[in-house]
ZAMARGU-4260 file (C-alpha; in steps of 0.2 Angstrom, whole numbers, plus 5000, padded with zeros to 4 digits):
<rodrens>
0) 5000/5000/5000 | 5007/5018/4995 | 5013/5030/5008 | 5002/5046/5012 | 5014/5058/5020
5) 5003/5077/5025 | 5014/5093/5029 | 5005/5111/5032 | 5010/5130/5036 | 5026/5130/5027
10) 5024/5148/5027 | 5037/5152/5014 | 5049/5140/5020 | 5053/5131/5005 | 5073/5125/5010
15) 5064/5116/5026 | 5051/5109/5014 | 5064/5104/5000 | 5074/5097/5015 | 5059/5086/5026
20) 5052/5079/5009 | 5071/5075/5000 | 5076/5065/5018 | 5059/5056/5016 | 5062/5049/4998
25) 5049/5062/4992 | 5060/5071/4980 | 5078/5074/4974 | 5079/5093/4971 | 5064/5099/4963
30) 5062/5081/4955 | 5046/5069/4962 | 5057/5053/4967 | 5043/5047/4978 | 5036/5033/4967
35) 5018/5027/4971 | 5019/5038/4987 | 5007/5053/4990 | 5010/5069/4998 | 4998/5081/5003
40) 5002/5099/5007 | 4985/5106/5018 | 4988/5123/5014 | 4996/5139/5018 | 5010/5140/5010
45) 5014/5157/5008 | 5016/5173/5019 | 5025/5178/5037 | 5041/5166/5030 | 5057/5170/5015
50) 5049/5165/4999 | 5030/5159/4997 | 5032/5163/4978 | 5046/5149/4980 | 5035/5137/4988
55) 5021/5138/4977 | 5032/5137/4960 | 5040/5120/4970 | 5023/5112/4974 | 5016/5118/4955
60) 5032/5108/4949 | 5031/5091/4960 | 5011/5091/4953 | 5015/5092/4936 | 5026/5079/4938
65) 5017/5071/4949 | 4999/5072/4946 | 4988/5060/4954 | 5002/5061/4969 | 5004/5077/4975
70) 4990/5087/4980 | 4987/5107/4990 | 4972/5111/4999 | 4967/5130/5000 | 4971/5137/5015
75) 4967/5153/5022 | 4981/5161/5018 | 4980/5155/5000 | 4964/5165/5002 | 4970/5179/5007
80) 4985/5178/4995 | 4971/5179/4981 | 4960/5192/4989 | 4975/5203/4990 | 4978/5201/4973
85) 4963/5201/4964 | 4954/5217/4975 | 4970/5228/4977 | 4964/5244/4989 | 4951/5234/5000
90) 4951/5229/5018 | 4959/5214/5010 | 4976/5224/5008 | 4977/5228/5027 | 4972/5211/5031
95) 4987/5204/5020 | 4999/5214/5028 | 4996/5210/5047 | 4995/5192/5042 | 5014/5192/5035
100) 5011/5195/5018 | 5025/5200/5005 | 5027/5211/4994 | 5038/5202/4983 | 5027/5186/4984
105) 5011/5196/4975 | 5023/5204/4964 | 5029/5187/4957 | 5011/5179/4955 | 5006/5175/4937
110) 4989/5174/4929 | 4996/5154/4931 | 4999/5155/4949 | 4981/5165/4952 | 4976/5151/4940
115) 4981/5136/4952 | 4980/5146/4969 | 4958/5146/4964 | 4959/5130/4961 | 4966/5123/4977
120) 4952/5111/4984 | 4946/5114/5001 | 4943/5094/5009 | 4949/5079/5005 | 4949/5061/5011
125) 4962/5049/5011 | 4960/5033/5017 | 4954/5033/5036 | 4960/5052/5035 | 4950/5066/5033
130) 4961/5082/5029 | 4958/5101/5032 | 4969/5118/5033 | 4958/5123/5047 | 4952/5117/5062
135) 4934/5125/5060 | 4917/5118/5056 | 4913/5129/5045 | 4916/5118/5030 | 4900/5110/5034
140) 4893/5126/5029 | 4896/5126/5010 | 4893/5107/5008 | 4886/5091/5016 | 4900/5082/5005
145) 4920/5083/5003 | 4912/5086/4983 | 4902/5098/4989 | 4912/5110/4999 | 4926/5110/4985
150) 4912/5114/4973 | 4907/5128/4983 | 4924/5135/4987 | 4930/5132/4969 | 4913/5145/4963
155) 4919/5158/4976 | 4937/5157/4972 | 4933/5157/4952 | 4920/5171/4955 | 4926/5190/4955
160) 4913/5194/4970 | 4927/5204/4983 | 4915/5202/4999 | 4911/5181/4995 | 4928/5179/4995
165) 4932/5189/5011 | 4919/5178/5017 | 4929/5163/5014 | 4947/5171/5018 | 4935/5173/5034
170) 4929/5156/5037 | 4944/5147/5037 | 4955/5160/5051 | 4940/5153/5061 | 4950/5137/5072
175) 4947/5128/5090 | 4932/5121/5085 | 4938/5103/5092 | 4946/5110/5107 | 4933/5112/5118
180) 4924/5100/5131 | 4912/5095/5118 | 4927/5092/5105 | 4926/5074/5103 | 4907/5077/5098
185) 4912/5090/5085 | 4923/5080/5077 | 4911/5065/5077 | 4899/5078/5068 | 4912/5079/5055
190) 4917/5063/5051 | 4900/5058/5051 | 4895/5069/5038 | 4911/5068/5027 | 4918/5051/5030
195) 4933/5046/5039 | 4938/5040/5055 | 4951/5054/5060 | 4954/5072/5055 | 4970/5080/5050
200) 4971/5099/5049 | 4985/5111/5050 | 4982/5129/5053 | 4981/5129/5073 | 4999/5128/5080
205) 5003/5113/5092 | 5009/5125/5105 | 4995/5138/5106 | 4985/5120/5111 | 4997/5114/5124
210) 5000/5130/5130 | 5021/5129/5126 | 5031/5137/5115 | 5032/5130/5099 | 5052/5126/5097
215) 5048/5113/5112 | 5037/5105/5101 | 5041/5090/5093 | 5029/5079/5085 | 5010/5080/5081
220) 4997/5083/5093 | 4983/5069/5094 | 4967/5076/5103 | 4948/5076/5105 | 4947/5056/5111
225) 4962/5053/5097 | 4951/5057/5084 | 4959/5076/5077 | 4976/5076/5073 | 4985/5095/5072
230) 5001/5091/5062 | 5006/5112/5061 | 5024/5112/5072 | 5022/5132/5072 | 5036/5134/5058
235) 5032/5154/5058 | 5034/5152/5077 | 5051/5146/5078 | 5042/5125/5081 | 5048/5111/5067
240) 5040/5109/5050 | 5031/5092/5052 | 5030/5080/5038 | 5019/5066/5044 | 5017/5049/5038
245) 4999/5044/5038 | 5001/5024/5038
</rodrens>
């Protein structure tokens, strides 16, 4: 059975990327060398780190090569990234620039990368595994389907309707929502209306939930009764890059 390796938040830290998927057999250099194995990225790849333009013309590359094996799902900075560029002098630019954004990453995006970056699925299953950027329920909102939600999110992000896609950039900041008492029941909600038997989702630093800074952190965080998995080390944070192998 083929490997299903999931990384998130690279935040523009492609050398750790290129470095965590090379040592895994992913890839040798901007070359796919990871055979039948799959790699999913669950978003935000870009802003608050060096080179998010870098990141994104990497993961283009390794889907072009590899095209039923390598996979990005929107995150809310992917979002963002687009509602700064495609509604210039709104409430996104602010936005964009408190949450790290870069001049020189916007300035490098071609009509390809806006192309790809609307794209970007929202959900995906794998497996036992269902994966997210963010730890919110608001996915249930545009769907009651993994098909569904990433038709939704794929009208918004095709559309040129500024406030929708505020509304979506807006949706997925929202996170927590399996941290709470009731946790275990949200996440049951989830997976019983998406399929799956765990979720996976990035966006939520492992720190900011165990309360510890995130360069003591060392491994993903299993929580809400073992059924939520938060795989974001709080690379931006000064914590690890975590690439995970699923199986």
């Amino acid at each position: 059975m083929a490997s299903t390796y999931v990384v998130s938040d690279v935040h523009g830290h492609l050398a750790d990327l290129r470095d965590h998927l090379g040592a895994a057999g992913l890839v040798d250099g901007d070359r796919w060398t990871g055979g039948d194995a799959v790699l999913w990225v669950l978003g935000d790849l870009v802003d608050r780190g060096p080179d998010g333009i870098g990141v994104i013309r990497f993961m283009r590359g390794l889907q072009e090569q590899a095209p039923d094996r390598v996979e990005v799902l929107m995150g809310n900075h992917e979002s963002l990234m687009l509602g700064e560029k495609l509604f210039p002098q709104t409430r996104f630019d602010e936005v964009w620039r408190i949450n790290g954004g870069l001049a020189s990453d916007q300035e490098a995006l071609t009509d390809d990368d806006v192309a790809w970056l609307r794209q970007r699925p929202a959900l995906a299953r794998t497996g036992d595994f269902l994966l997210m950027h963010s730890d919110t329920t608001d996915y249930l909102e545009w769907g009651d389907s993994v098909e569904e939600v990433n038709a939704t999110v794929a009208s918004v992000a095709a559309g040129d309707d500024a406030q929708q896609h505020f509304d979506l950039f807006a949706a997925l900041t929202n996170r927590y929502d399996f941290a709470g008492r009731d946790g275990a029941d949200v996440a049951r909600h989830m997976l019983s209306t998406f399929g799956g038997e765990y979720i996976v989702h990035g966006h939520s630093i492992i720190g900011s939930l165990l309360d510890k800074p995130s360069e003591q952190v060392t491994e993903p965080l299993r929580y809400a009764d073992g059924l939520v998995i938060d795989i974001d080390g709080g690379r931006y944070d000064g914590g690890p890059l975590l690439l995970v192998r699923l199986d």
